[in-house]
C-alpha positions as CSV (number, residue, x, y, z in Angstrom):
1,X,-1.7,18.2,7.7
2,X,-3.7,18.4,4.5
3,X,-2.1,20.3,1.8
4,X,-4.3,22.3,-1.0
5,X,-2.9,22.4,-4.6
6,X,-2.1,25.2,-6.4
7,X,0.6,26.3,-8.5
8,X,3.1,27.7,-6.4
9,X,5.3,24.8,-4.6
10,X,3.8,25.7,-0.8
11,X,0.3,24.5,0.2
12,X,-1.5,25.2,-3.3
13,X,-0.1,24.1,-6.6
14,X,-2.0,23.6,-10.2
15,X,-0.9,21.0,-12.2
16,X,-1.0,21.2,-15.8
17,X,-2.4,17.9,-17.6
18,X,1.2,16.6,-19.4
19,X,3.2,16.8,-15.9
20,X,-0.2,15.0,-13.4
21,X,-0.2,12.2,-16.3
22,X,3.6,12.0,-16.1
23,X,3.9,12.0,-12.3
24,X,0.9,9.4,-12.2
25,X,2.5,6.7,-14.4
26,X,6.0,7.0,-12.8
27,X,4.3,6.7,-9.2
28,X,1.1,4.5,-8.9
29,X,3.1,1.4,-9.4
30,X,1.0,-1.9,-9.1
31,X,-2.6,-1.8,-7.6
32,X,-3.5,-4.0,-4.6
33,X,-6.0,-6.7,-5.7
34,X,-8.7,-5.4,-2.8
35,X,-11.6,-4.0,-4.6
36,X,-12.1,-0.4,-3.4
37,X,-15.8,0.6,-1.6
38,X,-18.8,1.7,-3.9
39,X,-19.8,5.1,-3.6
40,X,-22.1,6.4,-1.5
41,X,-24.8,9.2,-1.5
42,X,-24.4,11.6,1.1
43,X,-26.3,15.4,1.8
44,X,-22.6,16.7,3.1
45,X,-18.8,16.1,3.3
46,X,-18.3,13.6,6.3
47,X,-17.6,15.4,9.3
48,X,-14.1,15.8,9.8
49,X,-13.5,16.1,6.5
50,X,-10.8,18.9,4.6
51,X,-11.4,20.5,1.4
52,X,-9.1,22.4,-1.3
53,X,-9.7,25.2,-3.6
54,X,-11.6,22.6,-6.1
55,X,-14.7,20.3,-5.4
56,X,-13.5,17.7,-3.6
57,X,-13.3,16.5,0.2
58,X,-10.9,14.2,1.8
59,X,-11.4,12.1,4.9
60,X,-10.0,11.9,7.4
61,X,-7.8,14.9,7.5
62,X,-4.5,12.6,8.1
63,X,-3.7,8.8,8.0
64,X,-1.7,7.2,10.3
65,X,-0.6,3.6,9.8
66,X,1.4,1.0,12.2
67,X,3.2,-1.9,11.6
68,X,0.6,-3.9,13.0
69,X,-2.5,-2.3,11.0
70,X,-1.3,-2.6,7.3
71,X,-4.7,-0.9,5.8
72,X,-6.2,2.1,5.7
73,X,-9.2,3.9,4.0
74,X,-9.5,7.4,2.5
75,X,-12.4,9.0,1.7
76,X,-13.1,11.2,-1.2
77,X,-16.8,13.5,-1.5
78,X,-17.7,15.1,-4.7
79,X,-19.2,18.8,-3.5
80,X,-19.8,19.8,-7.3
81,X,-22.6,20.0,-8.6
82,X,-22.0,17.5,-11.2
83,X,-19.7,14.5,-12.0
84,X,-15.9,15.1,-11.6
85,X,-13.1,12.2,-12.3
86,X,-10.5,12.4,-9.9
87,X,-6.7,11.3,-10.3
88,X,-5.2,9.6,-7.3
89,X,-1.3,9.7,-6.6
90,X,1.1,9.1,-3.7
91,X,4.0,11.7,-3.9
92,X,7.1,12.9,-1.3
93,X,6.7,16.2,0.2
94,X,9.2,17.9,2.4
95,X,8.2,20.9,5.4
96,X,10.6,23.6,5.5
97,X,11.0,25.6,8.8
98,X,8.4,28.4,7.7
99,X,6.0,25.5,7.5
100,X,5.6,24.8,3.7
101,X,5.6,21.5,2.2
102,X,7.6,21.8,-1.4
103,X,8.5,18.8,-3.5
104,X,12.0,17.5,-3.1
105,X,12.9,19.3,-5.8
106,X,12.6,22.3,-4.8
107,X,13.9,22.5,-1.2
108,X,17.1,24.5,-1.4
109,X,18.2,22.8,1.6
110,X,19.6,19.1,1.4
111,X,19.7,18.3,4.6
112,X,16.3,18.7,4.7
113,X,15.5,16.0,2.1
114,X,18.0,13.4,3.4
115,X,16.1,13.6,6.4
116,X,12.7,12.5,4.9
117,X,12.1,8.5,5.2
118,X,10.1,8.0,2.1
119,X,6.6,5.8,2.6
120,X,6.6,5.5,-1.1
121,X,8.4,2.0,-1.5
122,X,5.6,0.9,1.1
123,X,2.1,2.1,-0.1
124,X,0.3,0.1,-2.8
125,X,-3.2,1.7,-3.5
126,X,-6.7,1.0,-5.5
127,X,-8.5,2.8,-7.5
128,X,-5.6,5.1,-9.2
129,X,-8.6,7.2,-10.3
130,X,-12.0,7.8,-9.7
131,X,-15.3,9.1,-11.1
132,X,-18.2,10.8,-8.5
133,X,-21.2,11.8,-8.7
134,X,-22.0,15.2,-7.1
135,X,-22.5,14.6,-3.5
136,X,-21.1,10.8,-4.0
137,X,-18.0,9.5,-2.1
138,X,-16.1,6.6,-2.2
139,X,-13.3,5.0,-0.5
140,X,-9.9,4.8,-1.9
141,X,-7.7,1.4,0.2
142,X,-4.3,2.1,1.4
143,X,-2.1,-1.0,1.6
144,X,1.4,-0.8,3.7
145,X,4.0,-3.4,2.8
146,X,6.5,-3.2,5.7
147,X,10.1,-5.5,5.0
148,X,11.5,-7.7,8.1
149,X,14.4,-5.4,8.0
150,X,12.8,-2.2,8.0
151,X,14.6,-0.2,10.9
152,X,12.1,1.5,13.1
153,X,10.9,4.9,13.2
154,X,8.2,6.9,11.0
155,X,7.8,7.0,7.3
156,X,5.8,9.6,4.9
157,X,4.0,10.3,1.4
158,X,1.2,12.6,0.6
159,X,-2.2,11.2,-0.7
160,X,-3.5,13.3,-3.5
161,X,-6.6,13.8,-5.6
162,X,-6.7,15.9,-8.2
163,X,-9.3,16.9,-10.3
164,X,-9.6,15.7,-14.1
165,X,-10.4,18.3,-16.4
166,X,-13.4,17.6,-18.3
167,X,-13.0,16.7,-22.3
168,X,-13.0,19.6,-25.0
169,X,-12.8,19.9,-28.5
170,X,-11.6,23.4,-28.5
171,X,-8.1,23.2,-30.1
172,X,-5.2,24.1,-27.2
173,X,-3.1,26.7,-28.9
174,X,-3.8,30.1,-29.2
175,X,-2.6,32.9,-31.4
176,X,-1.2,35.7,-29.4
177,X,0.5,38.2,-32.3
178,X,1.5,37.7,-35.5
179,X,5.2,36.3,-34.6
180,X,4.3,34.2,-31.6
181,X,1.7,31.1,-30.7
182,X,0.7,31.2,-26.7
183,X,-0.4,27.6,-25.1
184,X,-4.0,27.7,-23.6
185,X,-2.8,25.9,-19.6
186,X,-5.9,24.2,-17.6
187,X,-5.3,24.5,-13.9
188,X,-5.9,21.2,-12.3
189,X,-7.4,21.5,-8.3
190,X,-6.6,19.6,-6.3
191,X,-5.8,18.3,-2.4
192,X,-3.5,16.1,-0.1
193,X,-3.3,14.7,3.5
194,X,-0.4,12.7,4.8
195,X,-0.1,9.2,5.0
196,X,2.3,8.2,8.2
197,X,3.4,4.7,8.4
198,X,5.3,3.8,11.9
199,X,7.1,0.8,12.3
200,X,8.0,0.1,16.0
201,X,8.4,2.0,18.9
202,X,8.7,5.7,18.1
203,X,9.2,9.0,20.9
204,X,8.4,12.4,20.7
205,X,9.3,15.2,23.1
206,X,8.1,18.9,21.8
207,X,8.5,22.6,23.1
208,X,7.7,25.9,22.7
209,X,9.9,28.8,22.3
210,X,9.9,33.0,21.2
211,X,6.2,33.7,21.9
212,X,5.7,37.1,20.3
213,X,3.2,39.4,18.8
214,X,3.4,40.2,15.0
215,X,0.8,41.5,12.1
216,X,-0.6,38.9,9.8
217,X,-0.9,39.8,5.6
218,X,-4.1,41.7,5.8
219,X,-2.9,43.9,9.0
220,X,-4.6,41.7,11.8
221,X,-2.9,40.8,14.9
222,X,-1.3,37.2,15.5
223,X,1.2,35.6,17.6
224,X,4.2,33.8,16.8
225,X,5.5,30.8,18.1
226,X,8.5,28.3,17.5
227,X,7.2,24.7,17.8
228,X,10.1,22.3,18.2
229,X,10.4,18.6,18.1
230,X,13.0,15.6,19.3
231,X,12.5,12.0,19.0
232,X,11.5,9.0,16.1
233,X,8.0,10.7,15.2
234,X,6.2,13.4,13.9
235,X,4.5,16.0,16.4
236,X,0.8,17.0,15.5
237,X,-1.6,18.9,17.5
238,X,-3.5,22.1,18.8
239,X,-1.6,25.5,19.6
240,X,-3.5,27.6,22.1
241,X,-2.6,31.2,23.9
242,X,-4.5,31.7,27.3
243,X,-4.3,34.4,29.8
244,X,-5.1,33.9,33.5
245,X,-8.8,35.1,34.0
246,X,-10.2,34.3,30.5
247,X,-12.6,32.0,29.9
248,X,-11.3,31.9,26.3
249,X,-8.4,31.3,24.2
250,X,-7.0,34.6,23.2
251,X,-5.6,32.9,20.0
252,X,-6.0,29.3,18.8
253,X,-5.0,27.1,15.6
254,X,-5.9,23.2,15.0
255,X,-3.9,21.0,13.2
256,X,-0.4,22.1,13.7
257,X,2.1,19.7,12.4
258,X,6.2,19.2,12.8
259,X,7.5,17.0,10.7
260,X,10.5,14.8,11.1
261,X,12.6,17.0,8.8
262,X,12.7,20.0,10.7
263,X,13.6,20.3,14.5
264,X,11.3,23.1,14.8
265,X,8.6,25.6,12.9
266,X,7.5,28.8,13.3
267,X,3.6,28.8,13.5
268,X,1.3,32.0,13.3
269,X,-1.6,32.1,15.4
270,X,-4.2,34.6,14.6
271,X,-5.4,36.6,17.7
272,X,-9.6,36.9,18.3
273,X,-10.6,39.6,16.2
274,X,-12.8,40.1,19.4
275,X,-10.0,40.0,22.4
276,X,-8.9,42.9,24.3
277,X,-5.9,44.2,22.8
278,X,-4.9,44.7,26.3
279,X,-4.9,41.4,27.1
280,X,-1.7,40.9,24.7
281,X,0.1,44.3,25.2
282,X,3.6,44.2,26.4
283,X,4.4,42.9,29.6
284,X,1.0,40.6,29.7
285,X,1.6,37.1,31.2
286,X,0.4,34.5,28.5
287,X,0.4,31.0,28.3
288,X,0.5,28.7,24.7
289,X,-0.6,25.1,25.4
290,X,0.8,22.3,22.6
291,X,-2.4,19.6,22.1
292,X,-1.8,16.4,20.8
293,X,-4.3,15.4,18.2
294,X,-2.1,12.3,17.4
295,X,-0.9,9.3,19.1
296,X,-2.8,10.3,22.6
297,X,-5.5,12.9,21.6
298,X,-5.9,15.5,24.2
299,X,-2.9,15.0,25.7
300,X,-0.7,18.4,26.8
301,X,2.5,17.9,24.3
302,X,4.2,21.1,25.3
303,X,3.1,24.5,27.9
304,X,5.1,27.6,28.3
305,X,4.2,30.8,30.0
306,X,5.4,34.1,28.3
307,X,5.8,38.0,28.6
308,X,4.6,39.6,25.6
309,X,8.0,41.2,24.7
């Protein structure tokens, strides 16, 4: 599931310049010796492709890597409308039950961070940055290093790019009052997709629990579902709520992932802004379909009819 940065610790966070250098010397570690792709001129991010609050695409949306594999590529497309230079890291992330993904660090629950098997010690990659050209991309090479004794099972880090601020002069401390100096912070954008490495045979066995009806932020109607997981791997896939006689899904979300760290999620599903609120009231018959977009695309992960409660 790609993440977007920002500076909160859920989906977006903003880095400041002193912690992304920090983070990026203690975790690159040595570079394969492939040389990474040239870039490549293109009219518009690659199909398939996910994109963050900054300038930058990512493709594909998720990697997935077996033991038998050992390579992957990523791409990265420069929307701008001028150069941008790009940082490239591999970091853990952790998904809470609500669905975030927070640094180690900041999950409150320990349990939570035992559970995740890090891909860190695994992953080598090249180039540790890069510099595009608007509507350039290149290819960034993944490189898994699997032990004889690695025990089976699925293994995690995040890829991320973030965005290089460009050079000033302009001096980084401001005046604020006559008794205090203020520090001038440069946001840095940026975005991440997992990179899954599975070594061995690994199950999965999902379901679906507490359909209901709720209000999203803005006041819209959505519906709530608990996603739950068992097994050696992660469960990703499409959510959709159906009702017998419509040609359409009443509610649908794409790229719904459960993680190995949690059991289960709680997902929101936003309800057509065009659907017949009589087609959800209480006492309707619904049914919300799990899609695996993973291991077997298309395949039905999970289906459970409800009553709207």
């Amino acid at each position: 599931m790609p993440r977007i940065f920002r500076a909160a610790p859920a989906i977006p966070l903003l880095l400041l310049a002193t912690s992304a250098s920090a983070q990026l010397g203690a975790l690159q570690g040595a570079a394969p010796s492939e040389t990474p792709l040239p870039a490549t001129s293109l009219a518009a991010a690659p199909a398939g492709s996910v994109g963050g609050m900054g300038d930058i695409n990512l493709y594909p949306k998720r990697v997935v890597i077996s033991d038998r594999e050992r390579t992957a590529s990523i791409g990265l497309y420069n929307r701008a409308a001028s150069t941008g230079d790009y940082d490239i890291t591999l970091t853990e992330l952790v998904m809470t039950p609500d669905g975030r993904l927070l640094a180690p660090a900041a999950v409150a629950e320990p349990a939570l961070v035992s559970r995740l098997r890090s891909a860190l010690p695994l992953l080598k990659w090249s180039p540790h940055r890069v510099t595009l050209p608007a509507n350039e991309a290149q290819m960034v090479r993944v490189m898994v290093r699997i032990p004889p004794d690695l025990p089976p099972g699925e293994y995690r880090a995040h890829f991320n790019a973030i965005a290089v601020p460009p050079p000033t002069d302009e001096i980084a401390v401001e005046q604020t009052g006559p008794d205090g100096v203020g520090v001038r912070i440069v946001p840095r954008f940026g975005i991440s997709i997992p990179v899954i490495v599975r070594v061995g045979e690994t199950t999965l066995t999902a379901g679906l629990a507490g359909l209901q009806v709720a209000r999203q932020a803005d006041g819209s109607p959505a519906f709530t579902v608990r996603v739950s997981r068992e097994g050696t791997r992660s469960a990703f896939g499409d959510l959709a709520v159906t009702a017998p006689g419509l040609k359409k899904p009443l509610a649908e979300i794409r790229g719904v992932g459960v993680y190995t760290e949690i059991a289960e999620r709680t997902v929101q599903i936003p309800i057509d802004p065009k659907a017949d609120p009589a087609g959800y009231a209480r006492g309707a018959k619904l049914t919300v379909t799990y899609t695996d977009d993973d291991a077997t695309p298309g395949k039905v992960l999970a289906r459970q009819d409800f009553t709207v409660p």
